[in-house]
Structure formats: structure tokens, C-alpha cells
MIBAVEX-777702 format. One record per residue (C-alpha): residue in one letter; x, y, z. Coordinates in steps of 0.5 Angstrom, whole numbers. Layout:
<recs>
a_X_Y_Z
...
</recs>
This chain:
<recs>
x_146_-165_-126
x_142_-162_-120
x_145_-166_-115
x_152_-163_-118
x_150_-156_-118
x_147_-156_-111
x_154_-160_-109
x_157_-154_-112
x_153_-149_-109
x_155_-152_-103
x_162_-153_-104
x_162_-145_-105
x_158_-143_-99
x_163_-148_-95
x_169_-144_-99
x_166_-137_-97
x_165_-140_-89
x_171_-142_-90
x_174_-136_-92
x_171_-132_-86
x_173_-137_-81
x_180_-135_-84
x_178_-127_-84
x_176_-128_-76
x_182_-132_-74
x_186_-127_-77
x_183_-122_-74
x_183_-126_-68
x_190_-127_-68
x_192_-120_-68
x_187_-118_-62
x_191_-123_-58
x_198_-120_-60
x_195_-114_-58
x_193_-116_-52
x_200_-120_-50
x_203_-113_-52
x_198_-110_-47
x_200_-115_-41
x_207_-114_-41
x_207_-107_-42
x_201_-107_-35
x_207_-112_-32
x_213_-107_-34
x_208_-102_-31
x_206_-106_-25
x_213_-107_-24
x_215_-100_-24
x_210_-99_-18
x_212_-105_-14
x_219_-101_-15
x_217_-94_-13
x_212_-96_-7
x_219_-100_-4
x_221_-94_-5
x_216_-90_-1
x_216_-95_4
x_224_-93_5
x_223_-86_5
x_216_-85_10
x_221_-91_15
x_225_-85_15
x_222_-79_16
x_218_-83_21
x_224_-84_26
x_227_-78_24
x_220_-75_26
x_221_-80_32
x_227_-77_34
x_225_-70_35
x_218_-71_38
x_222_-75_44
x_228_-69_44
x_221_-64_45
x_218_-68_50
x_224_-68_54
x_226_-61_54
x_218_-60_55
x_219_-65_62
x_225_-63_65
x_222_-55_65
x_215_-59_68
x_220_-64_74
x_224_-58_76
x_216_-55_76
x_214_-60_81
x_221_-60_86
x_224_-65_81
x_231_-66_80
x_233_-70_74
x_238_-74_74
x_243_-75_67
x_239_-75_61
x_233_-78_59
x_234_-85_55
x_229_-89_50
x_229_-96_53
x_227_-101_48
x_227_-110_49
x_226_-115_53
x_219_-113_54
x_220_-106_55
x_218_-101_50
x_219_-93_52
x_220_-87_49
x_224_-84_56
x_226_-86_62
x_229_-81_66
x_231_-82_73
x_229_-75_78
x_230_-74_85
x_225_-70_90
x_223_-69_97
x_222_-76_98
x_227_-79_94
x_228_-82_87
x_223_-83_82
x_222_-85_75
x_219_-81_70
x_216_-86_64
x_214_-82_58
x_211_-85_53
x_212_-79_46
x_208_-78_40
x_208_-74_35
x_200_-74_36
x_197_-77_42
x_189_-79_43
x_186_-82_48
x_187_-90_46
x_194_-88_46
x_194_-86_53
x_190_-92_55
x_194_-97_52
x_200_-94_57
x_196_-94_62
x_193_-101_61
x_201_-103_60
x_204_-99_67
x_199_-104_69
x_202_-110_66
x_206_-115_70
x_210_-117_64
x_212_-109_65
x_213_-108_71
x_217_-114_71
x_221_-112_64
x_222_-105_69
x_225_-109_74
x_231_-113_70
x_233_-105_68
x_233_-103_75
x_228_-99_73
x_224_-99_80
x_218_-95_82
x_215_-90_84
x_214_-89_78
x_211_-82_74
x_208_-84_69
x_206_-79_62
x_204_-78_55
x_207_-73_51
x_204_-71_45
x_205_-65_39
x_198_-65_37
x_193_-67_43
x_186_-70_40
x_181_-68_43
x_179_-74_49
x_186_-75_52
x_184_-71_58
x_179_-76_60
x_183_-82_58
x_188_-79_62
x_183_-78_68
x_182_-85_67
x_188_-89_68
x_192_-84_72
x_198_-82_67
x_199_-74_66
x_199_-71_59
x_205_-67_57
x_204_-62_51
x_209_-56_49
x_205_-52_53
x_207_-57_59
x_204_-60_64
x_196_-61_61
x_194_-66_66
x_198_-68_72
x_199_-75_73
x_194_-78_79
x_200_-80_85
x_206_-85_83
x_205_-92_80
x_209_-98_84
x_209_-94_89
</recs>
């Protein structure tokens, strides 16, 4: 009768664990939907946000090429004031030319004294000194020059950065390679001579 009773009272601490064990698992599955709830809705937020940052993405696109624009419009009235300024008639109107190896903001054709020049502006609405040495690095450039040629785009050429807003070192990268600097005051730093020339 004792090994029944201890059987017994075994039987009912296994019954009250079990009955935890129910409770936990209870109390677990419902954590578990909780969570499931949870993660589609971060998955719904998640991709509502995909959706909205595309759609930022569109829209910065734009006003950058919108912003494009109009910094290469002011940096060619700016240019032809400043070509006049140095004895420079431009000829036509200032073109972008873009491809092949060629990426410019302005190329405008100008006759002088000496005969003709090509002005090659590369425009930013914010200019600093790397942007000066990349340009001067890619004047220096025998894909360009050559990518120049296939345009009949051939020296001498008068080399400048023009920029809205001028950071504080785009003097000296100037000196440096030898590209004048524009701003919408005019000319910041006359080129030194003419590349290809």
C-alpha cells in the first residue's frame, strides 16, 4: 500500500507537470502568433519603405538633372561675359557632349586673335579642389584627348571649372593643373595658357 501511495503521489506531481507543461506551451504558442503578427507587419512596413525610398530615389534623380541643367545654363552665361572679356568670340552655343569616352558639361568653340579655341567647362553646382584635379587629371588623358578628336573637337583648348558654391582649395588645385575656375562672379582663376595647344 505505501508503494501505491508513493505510485500515486507520483502520478499527480507528473499530472501537475504536465498540466505546466500545457500551460507553458499554451503561453508559448500564443508568443509565437504574437511574433508571426509581428513580422508580417515589420514585412508590410519594410515594404512600404522600399517603396517610399525608390521613390525618393526618383525624385532626387530628378532634381539633380533639373539642378544639372540650370548650373550648366549659368555657367554659360557666366562664360560668354568672361570670353568676350578676354578678346573671345564665341561661336554658336555652348553644347554638353557626352560618350564615347567624353563627358562634358560645355563645349563651346571661340574665336580670337589667334584663331580658334575650344572652351571645356566642366560645371558643378558645388566645386572643390578634387573636382578640379580630376579634370585636370582627364585634360591630361590620352583616351580624352583622343575622345576629343573623334568629335573634331581639336586643341588648343581653354580649360575651366565653374561652380556655384567655390570650397575653400579649389584655388590651388587650380594652380595646380592649370584649369581656370569660373564662379557667378566670373573669372576666379584664369586658366594657365591652352591645353593641346
Amino acid at each position: 500500500e505505501e508503494r501505491v501511495g508513493r505510485l500515486e503521489e507520483a502520478v499527480a506531481r507528473l499530472a501537475e507537470a504536465q498540466a505546466r507543461t500545457e500551460e507553458r506551451v499554451g503561453r508559448l504558442e500564443e508568443a509565437v502568433a504574437r511574433l508571426a503578427e509581428a513580422q508580417a507587419r515589420t514585412d508590410s512596413a519594410v515594404a512600404d519603405l522600399a517603396r517610399a525610398v525608390k521613390d525618393l530615389r526618383t525624385r532626387v534623380g530628378r532634381l539633380e538633372n533639373a539642378l544639372g541643367l540650370d548650373v550648366e545654363k549659368v555657367a554659360a552665361f557666366i562664360l560668354n561675359r568672361v570670353l568676350r572679356e578676354r578678346g573671345l568670340e564665341p561661336v554658336g552655343q555652348p553644347r554638353a557632349a557626352k560618350g564615347n569616352g567624353l563627358e562634358l558639361d560645355l563645349v563651346w568653340p571661340a574665336e580670337g586673335p589667334g584663331g580658334r579655341v575650344w572652351v571645356l567647362v566642366e560645371a558643378k553646382h558645388r566645386l572643390d579642389g578634387r573636382a578640379v584635379l580630376r579634370f585636370g587629371e582627364r585634360l591630361r588623358s590620352e583616351g580624352f584627348k583622343k575622345a576629343l578628336q573623334r568629335r573634331r573637337i581639336k586643341g588648343p583648348y581653354l580649360p575651366y571649372a565653374f561652380g556655384i558654391v567655390i570650397y575653400y582649395g579649389t584655388e590651388e588645385a587650380a594652380e595646380r593643373t592649370g584649369v581656370g575656375v569660373l564662379s557667378t562672379d566670373g573669372e576666379w582663376v584664369p586658366p594657365k595658357g591652352y591645353y593641346g595647344s
